[in-house]
N, C-alpha and C positions, 0 to 999 in steps of 0.2 A: 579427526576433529581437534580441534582446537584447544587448551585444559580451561581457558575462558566460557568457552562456549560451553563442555560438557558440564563445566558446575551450571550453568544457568540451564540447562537443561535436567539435569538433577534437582537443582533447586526448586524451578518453575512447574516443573511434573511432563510425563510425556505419554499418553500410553503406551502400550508395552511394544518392543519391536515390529512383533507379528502381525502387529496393525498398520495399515496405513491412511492417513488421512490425507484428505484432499482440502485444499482452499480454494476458491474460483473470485477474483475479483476482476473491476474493471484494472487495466495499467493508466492510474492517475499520476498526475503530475505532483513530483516533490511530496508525497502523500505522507498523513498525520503518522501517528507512536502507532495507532492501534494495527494500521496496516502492515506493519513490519512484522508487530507481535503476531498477526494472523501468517504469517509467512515464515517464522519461525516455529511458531508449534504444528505448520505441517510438515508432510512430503512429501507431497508435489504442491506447486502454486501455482495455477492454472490463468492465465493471463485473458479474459474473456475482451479478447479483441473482435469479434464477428458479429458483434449484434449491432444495433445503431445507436449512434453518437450521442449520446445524452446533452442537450445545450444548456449552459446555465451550471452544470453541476461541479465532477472534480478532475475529469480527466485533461483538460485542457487551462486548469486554474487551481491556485492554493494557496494562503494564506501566512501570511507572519504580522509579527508588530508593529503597530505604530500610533503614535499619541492620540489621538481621535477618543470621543467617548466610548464607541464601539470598541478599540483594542485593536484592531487589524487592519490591513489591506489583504486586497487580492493581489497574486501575481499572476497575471495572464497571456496565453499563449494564443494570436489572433490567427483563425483558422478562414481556408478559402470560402466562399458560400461552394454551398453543395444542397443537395434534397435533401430533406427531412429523413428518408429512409438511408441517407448514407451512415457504412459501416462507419465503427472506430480506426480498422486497420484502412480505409480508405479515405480518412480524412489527412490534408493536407495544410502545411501549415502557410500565411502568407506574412510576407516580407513586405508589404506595406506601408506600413511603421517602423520606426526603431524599435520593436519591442525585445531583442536583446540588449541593445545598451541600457534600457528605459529597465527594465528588470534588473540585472547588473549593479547598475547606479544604486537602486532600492534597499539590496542585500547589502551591501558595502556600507547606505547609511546607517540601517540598521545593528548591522553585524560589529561594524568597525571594531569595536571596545569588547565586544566578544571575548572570553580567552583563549578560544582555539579556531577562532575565525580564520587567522593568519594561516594558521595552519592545512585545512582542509580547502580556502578561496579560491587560488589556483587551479586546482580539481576542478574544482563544480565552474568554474568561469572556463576554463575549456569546454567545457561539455558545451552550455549553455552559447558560446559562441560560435560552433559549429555549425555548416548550413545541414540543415535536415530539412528532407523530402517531406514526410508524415511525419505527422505529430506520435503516432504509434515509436518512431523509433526513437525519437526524444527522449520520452518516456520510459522507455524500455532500458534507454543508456542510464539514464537518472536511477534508476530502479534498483538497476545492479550496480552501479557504485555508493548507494548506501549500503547495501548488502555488502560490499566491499573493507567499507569503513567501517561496518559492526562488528566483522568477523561472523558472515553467516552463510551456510552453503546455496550456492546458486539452484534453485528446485525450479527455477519456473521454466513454464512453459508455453506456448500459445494456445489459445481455445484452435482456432483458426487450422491449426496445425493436425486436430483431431478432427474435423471433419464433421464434425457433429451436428446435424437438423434438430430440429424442433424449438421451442421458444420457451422464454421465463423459466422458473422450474422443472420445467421436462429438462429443459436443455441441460441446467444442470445435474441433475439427476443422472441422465445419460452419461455424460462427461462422465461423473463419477463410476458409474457400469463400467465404461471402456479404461481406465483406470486401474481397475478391480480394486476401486477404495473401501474400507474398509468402515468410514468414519467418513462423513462432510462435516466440516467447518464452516461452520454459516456469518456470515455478516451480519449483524444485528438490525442492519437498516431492510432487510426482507424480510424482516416477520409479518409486515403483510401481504403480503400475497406469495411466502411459500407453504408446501403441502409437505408435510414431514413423510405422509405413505409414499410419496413417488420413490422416497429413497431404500422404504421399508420393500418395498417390493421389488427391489432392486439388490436386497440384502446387503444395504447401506446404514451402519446407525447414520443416528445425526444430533449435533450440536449447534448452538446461538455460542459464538463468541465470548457475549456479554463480560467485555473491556470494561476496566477501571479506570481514567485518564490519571497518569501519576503528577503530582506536582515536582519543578527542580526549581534549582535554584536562577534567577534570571538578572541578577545585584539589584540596581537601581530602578526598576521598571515593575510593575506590577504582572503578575503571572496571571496567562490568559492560555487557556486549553484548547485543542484542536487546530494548534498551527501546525504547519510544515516539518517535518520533521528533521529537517536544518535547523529547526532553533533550538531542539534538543543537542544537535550535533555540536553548533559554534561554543555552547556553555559547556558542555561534557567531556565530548572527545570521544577516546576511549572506552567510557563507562555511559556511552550512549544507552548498551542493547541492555544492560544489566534496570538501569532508567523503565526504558521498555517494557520488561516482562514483567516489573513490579505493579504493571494493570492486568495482568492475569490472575485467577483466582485458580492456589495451587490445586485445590478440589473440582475443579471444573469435570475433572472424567465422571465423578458421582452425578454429573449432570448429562450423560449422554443417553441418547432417546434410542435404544434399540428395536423399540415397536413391540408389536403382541405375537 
């Protein structure tokens, strides 16, 4: 490990070896601080590519700045039609539009004046102009090259890859059985409709996230939360993950649910 990485893991808190925690999210595209923070405080990050395609939400879109009242755009990745019950790893992406140049163009206006834009552009403009089949492996490249540029170990893995039946909370529940997790890392945006016993009975604790979004520095523009987490990147750099973790709360383990 890295001496970066192990202070921010000292710093930030971890539990204790013997444990292992699990994260399970969708693989979104360019995804916010908190995603990463979720992928760093586990060991394994479970890539829930097998269930269906959520439209409208993050895996195929994500957001950065721009002058408008609102504070943002979308950056969007235009997908084939398919049925409502198509999977994530079975959606495909279409070439229709210019929608790499048209994204491309966006980031560069944006970023330009960045101070580490220059730096990291190349990178991610490769990626991004590559032709990809599915939108699953887009994503997946994106995903590990921030992991890349944080200094953070590659833990993930595919749901897809475990085999795993069942739906909603069972499923991941399960996941986390075949694991032998110790500890699920919940997303905050389930608290409605997960069951905390499927995990208890599974002799899983189980935790909520519950992320702080950290403010940084951004010069001339006014600071808007839950962008991309390239906008953390072009202003940072380096001191991206350190950014990051400062939305954890270092007491978070006094909050884990081990059941009755």
């Amino acid at each position: 490990m890295e001496d970066g990485l192990r202070k921010s893991c000292c710093q930030y808190g971890r539990l204790k070896t013997s444990q292992k925690i699990v994260a399970i999210c969708q693989p979104n595209f360019l995804p916010w601080l908190g995603y990463l923070e979720m992928g760093h405080r586990s060991d394994v990050y479970v890539m829930l590519d097998d269930v269906q395609f959520p439209r409208r939400e993050w895996v195929n879109r994500n957001r950065i700045p721009d002058s408008s009242d609102r504070g943002w755009m979308w950056l969007s990745i235009p997908t084939k039609k398919s049925s409502q019950q198509v999977k994530i790893n079975q959606v495909e992406i279409s070439y229709d539009t210019p929608w790499q140049s048209r994204i491309i163009k966006s980031i560069d206006h944006v970023y330009r004046q960045s101070p580490w834009f220059q730096h990291y552009r190349d990178e991610l403009t490769e990626i991004l102009e590559s032709h990809w089949t599915y939108l699953v492996e887009l994503n997946l490249t994106l995903i590990k090259w921030i992991y890349k540029k944080l200094g953070m170990s590659d833990n993930l893995i595919l749901s897809s890859d475990l085999n795993v039946g069942f739906e909603r909370d069972d499923k991941l529940a399960e996941i986390c059985a075949r694991l032998d997790a110790t500890t699920y890392l919940a997303n905050n945006g389930s608290k409605g409709y997960i069951d905390p016993s499927k995990f208890h009975s599974r002799n899983v604790s189980f935790v909520f996230q519950n992320y702080t979004h950290p403010t940084y520095d951004v010069a001339n523009r006014e600071f808007t939360p839950y962008l991309s987490i390239i906008d953390l990147i072009f202003h940072e750099g380096p001191n991206t993950l350190n950014t990051v973790l400062k939305g954890r709360n270092p007491d978070w383990e006094s909050h884990v649910n081990y059941g009755t």
